[in-house]
SEMAR-248891 format. One record per residue: x, y, z of N, C-alpha, C, O in turn. Coordinates in steps of 0.2 Angstrom, whole numbers, padded with zeros to 4 digits, always signed. Atoms other than C-alpha are relative to their C-alpha. Last residue first. Layout:
<atoms>
XYZXYZXYZXYZ/...
</atoms>
This chain:
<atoms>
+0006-0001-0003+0300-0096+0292-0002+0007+0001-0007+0009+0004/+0003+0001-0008+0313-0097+0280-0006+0001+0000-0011+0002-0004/+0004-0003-0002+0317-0100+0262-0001-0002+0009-0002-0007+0012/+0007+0001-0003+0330-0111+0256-0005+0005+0003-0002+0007+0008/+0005-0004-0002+0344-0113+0245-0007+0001+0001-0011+0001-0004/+0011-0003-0001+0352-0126+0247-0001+0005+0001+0000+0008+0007/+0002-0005-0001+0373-0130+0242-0008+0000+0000-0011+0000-0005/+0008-0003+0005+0381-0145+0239-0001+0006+0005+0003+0008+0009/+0005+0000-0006+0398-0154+0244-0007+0003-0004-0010+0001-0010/+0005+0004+0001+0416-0155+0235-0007+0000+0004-0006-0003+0010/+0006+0003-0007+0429-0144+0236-0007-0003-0005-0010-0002-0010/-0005-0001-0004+0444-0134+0225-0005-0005+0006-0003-0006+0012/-0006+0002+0001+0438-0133+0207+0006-0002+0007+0012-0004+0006/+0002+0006+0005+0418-0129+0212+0009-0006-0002+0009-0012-0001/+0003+0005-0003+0425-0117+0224-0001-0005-0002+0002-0009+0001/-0006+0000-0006+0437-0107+0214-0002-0006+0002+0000-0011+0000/-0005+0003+0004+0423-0108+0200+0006-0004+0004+0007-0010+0004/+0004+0008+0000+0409-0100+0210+0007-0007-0001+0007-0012+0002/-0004+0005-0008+0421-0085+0211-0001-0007+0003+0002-0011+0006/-0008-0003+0001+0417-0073+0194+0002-0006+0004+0007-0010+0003/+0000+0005+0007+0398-0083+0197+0008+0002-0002+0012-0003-0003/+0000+0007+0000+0396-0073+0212+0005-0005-0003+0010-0008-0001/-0003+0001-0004+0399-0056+0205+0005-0006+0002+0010-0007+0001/-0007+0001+0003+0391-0060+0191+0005+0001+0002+0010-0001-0001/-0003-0005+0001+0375-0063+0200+0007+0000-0004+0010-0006-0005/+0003-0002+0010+0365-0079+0198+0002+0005+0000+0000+0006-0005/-0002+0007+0003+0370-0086+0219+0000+0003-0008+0006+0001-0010/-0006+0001-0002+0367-0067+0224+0002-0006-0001+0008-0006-0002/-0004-0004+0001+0350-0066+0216+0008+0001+0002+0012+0003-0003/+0000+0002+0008+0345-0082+0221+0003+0005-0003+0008+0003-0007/-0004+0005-0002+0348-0077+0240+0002-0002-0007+0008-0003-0008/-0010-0001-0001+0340-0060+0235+0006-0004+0001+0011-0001+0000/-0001-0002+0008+0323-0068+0228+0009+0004+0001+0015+0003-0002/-0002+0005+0006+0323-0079+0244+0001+0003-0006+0005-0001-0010/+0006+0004+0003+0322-0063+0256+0002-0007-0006+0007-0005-0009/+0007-0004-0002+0333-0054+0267-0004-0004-0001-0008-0006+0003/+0001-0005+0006+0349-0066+0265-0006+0001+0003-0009-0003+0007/+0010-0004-0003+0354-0077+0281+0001+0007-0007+0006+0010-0008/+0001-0007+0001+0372-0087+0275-0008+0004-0002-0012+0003-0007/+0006-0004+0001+0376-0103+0284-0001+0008+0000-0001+0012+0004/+0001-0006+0003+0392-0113+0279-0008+0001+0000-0011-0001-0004/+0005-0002+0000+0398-0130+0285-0001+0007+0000+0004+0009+0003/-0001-0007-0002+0415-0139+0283-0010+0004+0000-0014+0001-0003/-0004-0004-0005+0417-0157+0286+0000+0008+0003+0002+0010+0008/-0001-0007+0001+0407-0166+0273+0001+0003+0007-0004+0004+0011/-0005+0004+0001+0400-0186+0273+0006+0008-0001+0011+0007-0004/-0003-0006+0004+0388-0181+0284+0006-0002-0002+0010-0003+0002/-0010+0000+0001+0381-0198+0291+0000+0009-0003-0006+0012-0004/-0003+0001+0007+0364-0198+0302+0008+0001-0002+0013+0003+0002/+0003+0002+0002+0361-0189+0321+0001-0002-0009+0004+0003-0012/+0003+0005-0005+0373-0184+0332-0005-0003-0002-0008-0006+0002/+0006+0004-0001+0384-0174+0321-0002-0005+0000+0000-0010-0003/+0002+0007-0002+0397-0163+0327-0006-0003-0003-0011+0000-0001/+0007+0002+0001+0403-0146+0322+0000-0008+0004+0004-0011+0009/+0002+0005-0003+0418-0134+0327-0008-0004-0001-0014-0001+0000/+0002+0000-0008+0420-0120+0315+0000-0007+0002+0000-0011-0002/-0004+0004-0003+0416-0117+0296+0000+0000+0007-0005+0002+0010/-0005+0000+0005+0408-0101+0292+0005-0004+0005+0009-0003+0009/-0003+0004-0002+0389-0099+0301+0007+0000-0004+0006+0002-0010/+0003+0003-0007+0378-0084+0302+0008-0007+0004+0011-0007+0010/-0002+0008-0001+0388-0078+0287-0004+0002+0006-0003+0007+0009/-0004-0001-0005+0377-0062+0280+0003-0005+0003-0002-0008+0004/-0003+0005-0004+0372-0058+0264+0002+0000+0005+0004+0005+0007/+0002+0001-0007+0362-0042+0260+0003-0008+0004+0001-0010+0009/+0007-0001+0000+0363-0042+0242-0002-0002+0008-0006-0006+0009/+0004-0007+0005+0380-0030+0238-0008-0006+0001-0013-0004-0003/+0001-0005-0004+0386-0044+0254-0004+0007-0003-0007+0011+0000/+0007+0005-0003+0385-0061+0244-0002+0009+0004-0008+0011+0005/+0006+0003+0007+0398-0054+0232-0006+0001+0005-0010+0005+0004/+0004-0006+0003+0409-0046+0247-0006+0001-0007-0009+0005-0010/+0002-0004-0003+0411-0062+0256-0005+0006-0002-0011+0008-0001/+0007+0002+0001+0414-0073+0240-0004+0006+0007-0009+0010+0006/+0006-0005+0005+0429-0065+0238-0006-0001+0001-0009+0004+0000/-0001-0008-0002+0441-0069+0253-0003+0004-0004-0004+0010-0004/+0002-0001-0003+0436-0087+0252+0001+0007+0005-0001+0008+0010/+0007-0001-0003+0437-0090+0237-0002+0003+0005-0007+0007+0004/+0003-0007+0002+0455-0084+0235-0008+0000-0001-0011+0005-0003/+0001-0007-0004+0458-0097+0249-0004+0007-0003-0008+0011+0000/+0008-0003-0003+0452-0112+0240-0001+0007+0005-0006+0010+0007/-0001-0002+0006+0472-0115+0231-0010+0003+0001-0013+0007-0003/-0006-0008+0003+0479-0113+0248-0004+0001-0008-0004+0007-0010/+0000-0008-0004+0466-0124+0255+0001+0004-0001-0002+0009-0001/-0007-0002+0000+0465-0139+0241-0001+0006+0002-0004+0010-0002/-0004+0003+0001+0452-0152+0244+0008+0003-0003+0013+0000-0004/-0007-0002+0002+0440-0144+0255+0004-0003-0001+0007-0005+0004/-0008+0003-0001+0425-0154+0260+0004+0005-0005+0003+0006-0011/-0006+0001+0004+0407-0146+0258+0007-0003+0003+0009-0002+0009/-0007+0003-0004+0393-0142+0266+0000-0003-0004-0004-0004-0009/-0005+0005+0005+0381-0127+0261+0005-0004+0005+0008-0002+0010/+0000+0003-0004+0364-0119+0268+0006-0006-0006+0005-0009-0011/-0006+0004+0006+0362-0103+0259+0003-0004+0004+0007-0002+0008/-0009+0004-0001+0350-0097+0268+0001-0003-0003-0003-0006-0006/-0002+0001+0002+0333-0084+0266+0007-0002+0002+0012+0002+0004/-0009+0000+0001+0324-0072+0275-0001-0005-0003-0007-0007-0003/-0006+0006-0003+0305-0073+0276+0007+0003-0003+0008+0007-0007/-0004+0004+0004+0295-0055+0271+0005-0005+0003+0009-0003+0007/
</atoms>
């Protein structure tokens, strides 16, 4: 079975008030095998624009788990935060 990532960039427009996202969303993504590969960090890129500064990649088991942890109620309790505090997009994608 392929893994799955949750392939998001985003800008943060208010840190202190995007923190409590950022201390919950962890243990949601984690009851379906979530796991950050990537969380923010030093980037660069050397090819096209990105108009988004923060980068996030999280490897889930399979597709149907990625979608389940985005659709859970967990989740969705914390989506909000982010949504109210940052701008960017979100893919989920299957692997190879």
């Amino acid at each position: 079975m392929a893994k799955a990532y949750w392939m998001v960039h985003l800008s943060v427009t208010d840190s202190e008030a995007y923190r409590p996202y950022v201390e919950a969303a962890p243990s949601a993504l984690a009851e379906f095998g979530g796991r950050y590969l990537v969380r923010a960090g030093q980037s660069e890129t050397p090819e096209g624009e990105m108009p988004h500064s923060r980068h996030v990649l999280i490897e889930f088991p399979s597709y149907e788990a990625a979608l389940a942890a985005y659709r859970s109620d967990a989740y969705q309790a914390v989506v909000g935060i982010r949504h109210a505090n940052s701008t960017g997009t979100l893919t989920i994608v299957e692997g190879v």
